[in-house]
NUNU-21093 format. One line per 4 residues: their letters; for each residue x, z negated, y negated of C-alpha. Coordinates in nm, 2 decimals. Layout:
REM NUNU-21093
A = X Z Y  ...
This chain:
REM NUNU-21093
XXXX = -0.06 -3.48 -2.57  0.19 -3.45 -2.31  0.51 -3.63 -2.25  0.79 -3.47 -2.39
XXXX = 1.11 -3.54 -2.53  1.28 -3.52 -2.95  1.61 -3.54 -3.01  1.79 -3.49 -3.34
XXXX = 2.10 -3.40 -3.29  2.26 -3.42 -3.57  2.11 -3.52 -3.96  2.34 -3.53 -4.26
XXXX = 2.31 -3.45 -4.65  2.57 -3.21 -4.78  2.54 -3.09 -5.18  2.18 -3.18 -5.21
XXXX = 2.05 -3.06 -4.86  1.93 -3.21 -4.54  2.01 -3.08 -4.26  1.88 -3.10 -3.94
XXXX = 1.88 -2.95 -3.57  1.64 -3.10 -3.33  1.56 -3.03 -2.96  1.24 -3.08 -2.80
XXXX = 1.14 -3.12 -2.44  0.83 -3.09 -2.29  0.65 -2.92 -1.98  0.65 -2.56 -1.98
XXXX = 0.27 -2.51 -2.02  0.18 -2.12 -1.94  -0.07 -2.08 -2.23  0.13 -2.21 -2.47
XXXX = 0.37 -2.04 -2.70  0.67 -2.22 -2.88  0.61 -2.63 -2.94  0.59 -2.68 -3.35
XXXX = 0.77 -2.91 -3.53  0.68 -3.08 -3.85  0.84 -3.28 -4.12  0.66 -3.54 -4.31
XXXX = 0.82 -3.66 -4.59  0.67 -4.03 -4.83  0.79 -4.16 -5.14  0.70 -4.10 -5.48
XXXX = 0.34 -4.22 -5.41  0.29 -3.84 -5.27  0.37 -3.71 -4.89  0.49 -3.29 -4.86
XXXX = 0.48 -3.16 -4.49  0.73 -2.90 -4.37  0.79 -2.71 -4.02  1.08 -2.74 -3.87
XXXX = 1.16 -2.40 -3.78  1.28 -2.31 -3.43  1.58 -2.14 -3.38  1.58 -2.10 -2.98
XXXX = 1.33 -2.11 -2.69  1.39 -2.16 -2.32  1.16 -2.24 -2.02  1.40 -2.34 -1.70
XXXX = 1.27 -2.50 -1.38  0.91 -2.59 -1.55  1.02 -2.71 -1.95  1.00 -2.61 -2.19
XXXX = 1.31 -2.67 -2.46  1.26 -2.59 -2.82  1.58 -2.59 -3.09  1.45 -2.60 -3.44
XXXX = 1.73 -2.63 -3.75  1.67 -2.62 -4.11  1.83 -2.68 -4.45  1.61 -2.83 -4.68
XXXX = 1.70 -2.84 -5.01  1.57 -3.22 -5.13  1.55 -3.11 -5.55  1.30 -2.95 -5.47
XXXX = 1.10 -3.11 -5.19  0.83 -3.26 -5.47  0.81 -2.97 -5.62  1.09 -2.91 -5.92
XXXX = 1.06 -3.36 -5.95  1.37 -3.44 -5.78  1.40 -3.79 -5.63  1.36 -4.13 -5.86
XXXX = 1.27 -4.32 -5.52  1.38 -4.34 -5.14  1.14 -4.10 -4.89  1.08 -4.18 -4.59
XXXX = 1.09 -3.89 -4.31  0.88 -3.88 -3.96  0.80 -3.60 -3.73  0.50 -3.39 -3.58
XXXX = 0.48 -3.21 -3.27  0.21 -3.03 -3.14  0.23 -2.79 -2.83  -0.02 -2.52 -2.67
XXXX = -0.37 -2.71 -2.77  -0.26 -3.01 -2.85  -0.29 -3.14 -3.24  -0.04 -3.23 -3.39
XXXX = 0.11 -3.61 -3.32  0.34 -3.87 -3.45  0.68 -3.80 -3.28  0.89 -4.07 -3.12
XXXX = 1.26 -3.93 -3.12  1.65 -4.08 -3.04  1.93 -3.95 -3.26  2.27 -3.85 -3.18
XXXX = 2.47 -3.84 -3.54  2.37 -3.89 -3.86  2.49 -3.97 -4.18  2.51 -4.35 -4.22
XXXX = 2.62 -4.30 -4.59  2.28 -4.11 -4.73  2.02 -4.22 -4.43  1.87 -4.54 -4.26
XXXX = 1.67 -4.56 -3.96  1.43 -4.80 -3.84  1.22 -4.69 -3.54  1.08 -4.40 -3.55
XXXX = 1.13 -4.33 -3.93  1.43 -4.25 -4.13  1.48 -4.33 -4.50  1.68 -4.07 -4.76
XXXX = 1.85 -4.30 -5.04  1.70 -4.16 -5.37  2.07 -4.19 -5.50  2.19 -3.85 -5.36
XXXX = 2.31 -3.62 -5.64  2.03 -3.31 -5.61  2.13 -2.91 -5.66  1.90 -2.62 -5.83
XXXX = 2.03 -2.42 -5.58  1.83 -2.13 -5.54  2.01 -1.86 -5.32  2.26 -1.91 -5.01
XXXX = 2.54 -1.63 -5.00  2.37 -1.49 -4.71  2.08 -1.41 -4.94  2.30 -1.22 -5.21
XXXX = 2.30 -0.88 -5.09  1.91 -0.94 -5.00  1.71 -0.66 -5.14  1.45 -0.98 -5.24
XXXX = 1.71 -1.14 -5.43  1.83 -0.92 -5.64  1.42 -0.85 -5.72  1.39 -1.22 -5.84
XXXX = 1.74 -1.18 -6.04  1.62 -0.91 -6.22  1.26 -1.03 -6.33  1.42 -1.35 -6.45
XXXX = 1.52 -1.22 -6.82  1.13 -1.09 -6.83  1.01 -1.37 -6.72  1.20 -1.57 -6.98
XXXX = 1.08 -1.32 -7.26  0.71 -1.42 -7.18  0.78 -1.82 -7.14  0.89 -1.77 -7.50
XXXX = 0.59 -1.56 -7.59  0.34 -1.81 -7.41  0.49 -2.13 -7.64  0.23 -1.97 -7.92
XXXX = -0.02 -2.05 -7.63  0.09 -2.37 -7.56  -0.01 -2.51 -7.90  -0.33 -2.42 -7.85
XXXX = -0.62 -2.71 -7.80  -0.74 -2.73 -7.46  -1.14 -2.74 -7.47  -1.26 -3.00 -7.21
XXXX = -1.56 -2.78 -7.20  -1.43 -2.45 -7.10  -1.44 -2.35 -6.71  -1.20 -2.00 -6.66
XXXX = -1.31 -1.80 -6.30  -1.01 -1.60 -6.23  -0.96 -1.35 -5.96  -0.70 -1.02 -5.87
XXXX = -0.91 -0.94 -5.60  -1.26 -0.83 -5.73  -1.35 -0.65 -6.05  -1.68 -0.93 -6.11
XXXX = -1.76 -1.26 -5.94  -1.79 -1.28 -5.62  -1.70 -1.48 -5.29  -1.66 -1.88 -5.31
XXXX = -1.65 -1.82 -5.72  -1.97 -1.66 -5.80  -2.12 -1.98 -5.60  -1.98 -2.24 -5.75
XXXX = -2.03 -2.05 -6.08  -2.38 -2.02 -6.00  -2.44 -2.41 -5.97  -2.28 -2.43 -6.33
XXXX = -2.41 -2.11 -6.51  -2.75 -2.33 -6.66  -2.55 -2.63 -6.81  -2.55 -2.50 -7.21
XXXX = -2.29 -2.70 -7.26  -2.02 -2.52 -7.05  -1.77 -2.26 -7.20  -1.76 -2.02 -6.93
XXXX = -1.45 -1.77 -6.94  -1.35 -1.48 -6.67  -1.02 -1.29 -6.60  -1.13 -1.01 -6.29
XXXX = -0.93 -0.71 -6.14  -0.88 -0.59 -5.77  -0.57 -0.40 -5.87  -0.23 -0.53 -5.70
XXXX = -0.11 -0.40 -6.05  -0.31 -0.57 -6.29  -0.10 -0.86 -6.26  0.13 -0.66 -6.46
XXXX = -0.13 -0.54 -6.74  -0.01 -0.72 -7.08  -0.38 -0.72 -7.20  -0.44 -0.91 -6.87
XXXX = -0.08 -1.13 -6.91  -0.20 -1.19 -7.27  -0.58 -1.32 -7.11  -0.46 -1.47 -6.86
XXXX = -0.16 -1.71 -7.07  -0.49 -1.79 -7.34  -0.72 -1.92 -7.10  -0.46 -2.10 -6.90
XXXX = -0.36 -2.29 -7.23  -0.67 -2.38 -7.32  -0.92 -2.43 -7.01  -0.97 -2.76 -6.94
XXXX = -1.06 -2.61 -6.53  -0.92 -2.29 -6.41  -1.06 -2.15 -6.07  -0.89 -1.92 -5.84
XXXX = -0.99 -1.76 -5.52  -0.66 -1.64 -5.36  -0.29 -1.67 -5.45  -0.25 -1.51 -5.77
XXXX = 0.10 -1.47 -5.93  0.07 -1.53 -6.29  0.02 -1.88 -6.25  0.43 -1.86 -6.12
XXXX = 0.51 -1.73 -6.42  0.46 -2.03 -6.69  0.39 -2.43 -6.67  0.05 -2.55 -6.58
XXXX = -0.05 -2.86 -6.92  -0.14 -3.19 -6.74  -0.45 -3.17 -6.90  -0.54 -2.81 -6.73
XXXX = -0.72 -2.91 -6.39  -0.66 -2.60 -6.10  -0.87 -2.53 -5.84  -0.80 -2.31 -5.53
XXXX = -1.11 -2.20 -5.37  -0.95 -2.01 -5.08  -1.10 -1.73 -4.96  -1.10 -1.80 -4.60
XXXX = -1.23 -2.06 -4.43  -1.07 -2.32 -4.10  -0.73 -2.30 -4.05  -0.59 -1.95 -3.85
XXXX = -0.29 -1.76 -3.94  0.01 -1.95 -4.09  0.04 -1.91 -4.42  0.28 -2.01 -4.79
XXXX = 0.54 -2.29 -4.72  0.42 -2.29 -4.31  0.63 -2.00 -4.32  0.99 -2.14 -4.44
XXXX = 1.27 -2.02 -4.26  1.04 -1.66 -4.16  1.13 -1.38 -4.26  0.84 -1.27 -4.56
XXXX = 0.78 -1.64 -4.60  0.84 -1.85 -4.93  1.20 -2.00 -5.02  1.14 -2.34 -5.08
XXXX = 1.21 -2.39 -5.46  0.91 -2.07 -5.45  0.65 -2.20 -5.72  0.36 -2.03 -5.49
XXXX = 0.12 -2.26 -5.49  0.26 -2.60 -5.58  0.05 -2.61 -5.87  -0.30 -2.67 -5.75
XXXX = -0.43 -3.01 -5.86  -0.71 -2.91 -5.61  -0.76 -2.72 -5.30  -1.13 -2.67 -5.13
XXXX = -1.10 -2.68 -4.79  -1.36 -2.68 -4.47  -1.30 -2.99 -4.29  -1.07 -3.31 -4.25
XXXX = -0.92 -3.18 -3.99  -0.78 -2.90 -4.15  -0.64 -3.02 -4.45  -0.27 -3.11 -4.35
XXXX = -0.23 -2.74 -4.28  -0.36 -2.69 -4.63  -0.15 -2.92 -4.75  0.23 -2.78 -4.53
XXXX = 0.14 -2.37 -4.65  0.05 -2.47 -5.00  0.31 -2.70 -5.04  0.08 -2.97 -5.19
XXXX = 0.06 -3.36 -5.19  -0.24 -3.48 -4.90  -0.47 -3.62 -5.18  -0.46 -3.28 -5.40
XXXX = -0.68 -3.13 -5.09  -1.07 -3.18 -5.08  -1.19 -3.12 -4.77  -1.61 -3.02 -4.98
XXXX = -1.70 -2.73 -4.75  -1.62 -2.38 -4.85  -1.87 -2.26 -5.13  -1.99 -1.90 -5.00
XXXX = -2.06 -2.09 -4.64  -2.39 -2.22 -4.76  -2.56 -1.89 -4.75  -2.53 -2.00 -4.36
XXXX = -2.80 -2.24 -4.40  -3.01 -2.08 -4.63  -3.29 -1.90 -4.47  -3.46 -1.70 -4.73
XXXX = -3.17 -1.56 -4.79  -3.05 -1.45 -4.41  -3.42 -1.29 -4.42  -3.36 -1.08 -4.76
XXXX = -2.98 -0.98 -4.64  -3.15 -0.88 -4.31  -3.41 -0.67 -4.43  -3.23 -0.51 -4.73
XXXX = -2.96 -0.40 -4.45  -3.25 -0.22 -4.22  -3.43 -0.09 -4.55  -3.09 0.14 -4.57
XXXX = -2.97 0.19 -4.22  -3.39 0.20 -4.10  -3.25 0.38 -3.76  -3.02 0.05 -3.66
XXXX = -3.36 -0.17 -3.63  -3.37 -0.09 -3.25  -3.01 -0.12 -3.20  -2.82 -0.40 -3.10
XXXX = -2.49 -0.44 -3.41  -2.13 -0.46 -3.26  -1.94 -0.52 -3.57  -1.55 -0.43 -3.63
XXXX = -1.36 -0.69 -3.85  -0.98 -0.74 -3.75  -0.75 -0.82 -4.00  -0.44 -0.59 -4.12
XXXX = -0.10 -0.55 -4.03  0.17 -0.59 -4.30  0.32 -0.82 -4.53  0.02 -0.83 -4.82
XXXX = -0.17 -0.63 -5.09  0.12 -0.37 -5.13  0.19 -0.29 -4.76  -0.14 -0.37 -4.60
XXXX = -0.25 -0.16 -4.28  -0.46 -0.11 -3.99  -0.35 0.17 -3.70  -0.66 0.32 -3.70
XXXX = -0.54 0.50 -3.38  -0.66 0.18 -3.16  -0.99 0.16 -3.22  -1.21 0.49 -3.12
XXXX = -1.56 0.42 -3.23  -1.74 0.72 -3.04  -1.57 0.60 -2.71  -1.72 0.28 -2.71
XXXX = -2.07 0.40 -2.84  -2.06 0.66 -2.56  -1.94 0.43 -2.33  -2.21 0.18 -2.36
XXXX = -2.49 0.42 -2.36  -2.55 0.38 -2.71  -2.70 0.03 -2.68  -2.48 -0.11 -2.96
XXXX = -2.44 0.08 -3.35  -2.07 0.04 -3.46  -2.04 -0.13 -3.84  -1.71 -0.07 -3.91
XXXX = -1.53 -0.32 -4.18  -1.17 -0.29 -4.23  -1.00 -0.53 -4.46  -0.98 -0.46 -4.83
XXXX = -0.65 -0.44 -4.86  -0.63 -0.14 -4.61  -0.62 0.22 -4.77  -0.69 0.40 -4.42
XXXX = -1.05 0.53 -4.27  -1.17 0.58 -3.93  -1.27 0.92 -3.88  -1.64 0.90 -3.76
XXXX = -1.76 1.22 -3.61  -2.08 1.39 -3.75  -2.28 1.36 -3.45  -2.28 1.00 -3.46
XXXX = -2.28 0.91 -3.78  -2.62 0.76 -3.82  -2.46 0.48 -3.53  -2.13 0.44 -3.65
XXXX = -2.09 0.36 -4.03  -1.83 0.25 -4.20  -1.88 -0.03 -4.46  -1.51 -0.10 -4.54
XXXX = -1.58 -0.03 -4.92  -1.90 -0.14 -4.93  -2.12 -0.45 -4.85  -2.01 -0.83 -4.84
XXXX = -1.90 -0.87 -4.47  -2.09 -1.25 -4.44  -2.40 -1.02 -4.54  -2.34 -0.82 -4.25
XXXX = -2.29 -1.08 -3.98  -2.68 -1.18 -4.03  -2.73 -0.85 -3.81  -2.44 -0.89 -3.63
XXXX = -2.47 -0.92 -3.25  -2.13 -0.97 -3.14  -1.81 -0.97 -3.36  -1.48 -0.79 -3.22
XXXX = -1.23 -0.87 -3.45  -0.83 -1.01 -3.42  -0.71 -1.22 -3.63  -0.92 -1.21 -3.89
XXXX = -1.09 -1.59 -4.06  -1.41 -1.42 -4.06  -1.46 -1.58 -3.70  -1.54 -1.92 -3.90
XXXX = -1.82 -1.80 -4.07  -1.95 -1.59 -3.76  -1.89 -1.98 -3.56  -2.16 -2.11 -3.81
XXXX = -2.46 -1.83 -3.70  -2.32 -1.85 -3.32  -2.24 -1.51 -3.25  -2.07 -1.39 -2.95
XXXX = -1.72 -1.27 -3.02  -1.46 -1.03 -2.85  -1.08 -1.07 -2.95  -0.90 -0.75 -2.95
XXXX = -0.55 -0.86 -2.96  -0.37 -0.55 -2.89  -0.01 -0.70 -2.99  -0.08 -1.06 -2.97
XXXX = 0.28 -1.13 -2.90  0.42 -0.91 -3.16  0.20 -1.12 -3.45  0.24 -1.44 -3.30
XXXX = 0.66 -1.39 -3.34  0.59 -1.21 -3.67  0.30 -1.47 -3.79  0.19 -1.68 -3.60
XXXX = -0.10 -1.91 -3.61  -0.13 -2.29 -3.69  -0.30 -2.33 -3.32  -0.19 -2.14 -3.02
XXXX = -0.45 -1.87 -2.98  -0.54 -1.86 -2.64  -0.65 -2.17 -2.68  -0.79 -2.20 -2.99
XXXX = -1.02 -1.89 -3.04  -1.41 -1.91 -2.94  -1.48 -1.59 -2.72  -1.28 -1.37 -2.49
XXXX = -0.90 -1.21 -2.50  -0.89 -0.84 -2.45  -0.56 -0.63 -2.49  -0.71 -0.25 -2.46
XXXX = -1.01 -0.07 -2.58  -1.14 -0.03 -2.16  -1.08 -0.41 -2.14  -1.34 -0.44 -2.44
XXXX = -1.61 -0.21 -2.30  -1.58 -0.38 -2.00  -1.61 -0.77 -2.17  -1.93 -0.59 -2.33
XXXX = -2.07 -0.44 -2.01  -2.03 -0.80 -1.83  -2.14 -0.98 -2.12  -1.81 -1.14 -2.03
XXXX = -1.74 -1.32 -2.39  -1.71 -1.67 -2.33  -1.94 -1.76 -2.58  -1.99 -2.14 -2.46
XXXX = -1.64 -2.16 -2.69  -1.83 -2.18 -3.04  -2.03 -2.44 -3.06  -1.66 -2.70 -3.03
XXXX = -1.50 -2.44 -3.25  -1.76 -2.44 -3.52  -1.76 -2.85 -3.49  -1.38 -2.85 -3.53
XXXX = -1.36 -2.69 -3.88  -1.69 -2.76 -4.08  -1.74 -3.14 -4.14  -2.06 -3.06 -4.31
XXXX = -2.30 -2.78 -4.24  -2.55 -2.84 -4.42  -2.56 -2.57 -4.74  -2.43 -2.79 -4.97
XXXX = -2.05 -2.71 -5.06  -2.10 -2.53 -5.36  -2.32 -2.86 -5.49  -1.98 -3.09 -5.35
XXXX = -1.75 -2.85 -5.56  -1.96 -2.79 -5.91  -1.96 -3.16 -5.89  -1.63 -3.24 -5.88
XXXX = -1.54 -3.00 -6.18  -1.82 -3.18 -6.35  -1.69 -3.48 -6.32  -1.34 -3.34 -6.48
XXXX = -1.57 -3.19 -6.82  -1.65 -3.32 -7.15  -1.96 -3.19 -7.20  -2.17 -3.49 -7.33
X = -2.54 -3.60 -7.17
């Protein structure tokens, strides 16, 4: 890490909420995009990390100075507990490719009445009198607010409604797979499941839709409000909004198997202070008791966007990654893929994965427009077939034309993409997490970051990018062709990538995670 310099400026408590405005200092360094600044607050035998959001960014005469601000309100910094002890507060910073380290700082002003400091940590006195504050007037003629306003009485009406749930027994047998992105089991779920399915013993339940809507199905509400009462582990596979909707019993254990693997685009509470991220009394998330995650190194990013205690994180391996390491089963995905596409056997397999643009489910996209399938095909003398895989959540197509159909095929709708990267030669993709799982089978990847800039202000990514990802930056479709021409992909990125985010590849997640939930079961010998 370099040198640099952290100053608070000014931190003081007013009605309930610290605030603070901090300045950072640090040589410019070209690659790099704006330093990040986190909060990480102690007490109440848990720790919650926050970013410090930056306000302003400057480079004069070779540094770099960074101005990040933020109100946090401290009611609900443990999640709806308030405070019964004093916290303790230190900082983060991490710039360009540098992790993230302990900050040293001076202070200007602060508030002698509410904070101590000692060295490089201050202490908030428990004493403060805390506010449910939940909207600033600023937010009030926010389209977003008035949403929430509106679904409160509704949501009130089915709190009372659940309380006939609530008396229900929960059986320390029963294990609930829920999903609202697939119709039947599938991803990280169907593996663990599958480790499970031959104990007798287990009550195994299921709640499934792919439908953005079905969250708002009353057959599914009703489903969904039993088998939370009354599971003794419930196991999701994305963020799914129900659970916001009524209290989680101590006894109910929650599991988070995320769908993507390492750690990429910022995500939940990493967000605060962006516009489509969380507020921070937002119930998204907070109530995992655990989330799977790949690796050690990863988990305090877990642990800032799902707004979760360090020790509710278990860094097991992610489930559906052990197909990577399974042989027999690389060989049956392999030859089931050429017993369909028979013509692709002599081709070499470029495959198309980015991400989409948008905000989520509702107003997920890709512009088609950028990526022209026949060009590159033509343009390579036909040495690579296209497999086209857009993200599930986008509704568009890209129009293939009939003469080279049997070479470019799109599989948006159809087959699991870690299927397809057995037969995948090189990956060009974005910012899509799918580059994890392509890290573990070492294949060559191409980065075609058309508006890098544009995401990283709207998104932006919990390392800097041009540093972080394992293969080559290209900005235009000739830039790619080109890359492919020179076998210009930087490939000799992966193997430190893939070592970086997997602890443990060795095919046995799944077995790390069915163990844990077996471990929380009453299920006898």
């Amino acid at each position: 890490m370099q040198n640099y310099q952290l100053t608070i400026e000014n931190i003081f408590v007013n009605k309930g909420k610290l605030n603070i405005r901090v300045t950072a200092r640090l040589k410019h360094n070209i690659n790099a995009t704006v330093p990040k600044i986190r909060l990480l607050f102690c007490g109440q035998g848990q720790t919650r990390r926050l970013p410090l959001p930056i306000s302003e960014c400057t480079v004069e005469n070779g540094i770099c100075t960074a101005v990040g601000e933020y109100s946090y309100n401290l009611y609900y910094l443990f999640y709806d507990q308030g405070l019964t002890e004093p916290v303790h507060l230190s900082f983060d910073i991490a710039y360009g490719a540098d992790e993230y380290i302990k900050a040293d700082f001076t202070v200007n002003e602060y508030d002698r009445r509410c904070l101590k400091i000692d060295g490089n940590e201050i202490t908030v006195d428990n004493k403060i009198k805390l506010y449910k504050q939940h909207f600033e007037p600023k937010d009030l003629l926010k389209r977003s607010t008035y949403t929430i306003t509106a679904k409160r009485p509704f949501v009130a009406l089915l709190n009372i409604y659940y309380k006939k749930y609530w008396k229900m027994p929960v059986k320390m047998n029963r294990v609930t797979f829920i999903s609202g992105r697939r119709n039947e089991l599938g991803g990280n779920e169907k593996f663990v499941y599958d480790r499970l399915k031959d104990n007798p013993n287990i009550d195994f339940q299921f709640l499934m839709f792919s439908s953005a809507k079905g969250h708002y199905n009353f057959e599914n509400i009703k489903r969904f409000f039993e088998l939370y009462a009354t599971s003794r582990v419930v196991i999701v596979d994305d963020y799914f909004r129900m659970l916001n909707i009524v209290p989680k019993k101590k006894e109910v254990k929650l599991f988070q198997l995320w769908h993507a693997c390492g750690a990429f685009k910022t995500f939940g509470f990493t967000r605060l202070g962006k516009d489509g991220g969380p507020r921070q009394w937002a119930k998204n998330h907070r109530m995992y008791d655990y989330a799977v995650v790949s690796s050690k190194n990863i988990a305090k990013h877990y642990a800032e966007g799902f707004g979760l205690p360090d020790s509710c994180i278990l860094p097991s391996g992610v489930p559906r990654t052990d197909i990577f390491c399974n042989s027999e089963y690389k060989a049956n995905a392999k030859a089931d893929f050429y017993s369909r596409y028979p013509k692709l056997k002599d081709k070499k397999i470029l495959l198309f994965a980015p991400t989409f643009r948008g905000m989520g489910q509702m107003s997920a996209f890709y512009p088609t427009k950028m990526f022209n399938p026949k060009q590159i095909y033509d343009k390579l003398g036909g040495e690579y077939a296209i497999i086209i895989k857009l993200h599930p959540f986008c509704r568009e197509k890209i129009e293939i034309d009939d003469d080279c159909k049997d070479f470019i095929i799109d599989l948006s709708n159809a087959d699991e993409l870690n299927d397809l990267l057995f037969v995948t030669d090189l990956l060009v993709t974005d910012y899509s997490s799918v580059i994890f799982e392509a890290s573990l089978l070492d294949i060559p990847m191409l980065f075609y970051a058309y508006d890098l800039d544009e995401y990283i202000a709207d998104r932006d990514f919990y390392y800097d990018f041009k540093d972080f990802v394992p293969g080559k930056i290209v900005k235009t479709q000739d830039e790619l062709i080109e890359a492919v021409k020179a076998n210009d992909l930087e490939a000799e990125k992966i193997d430190s990538f893939k070592h970086t985010f997997f602890d443990d590849i060795d095919g046995r997640s799944s077995e790390r995670v069915a163990d844990k939930i077996l471990s929380l079961l009453d299920i006898g010998e």
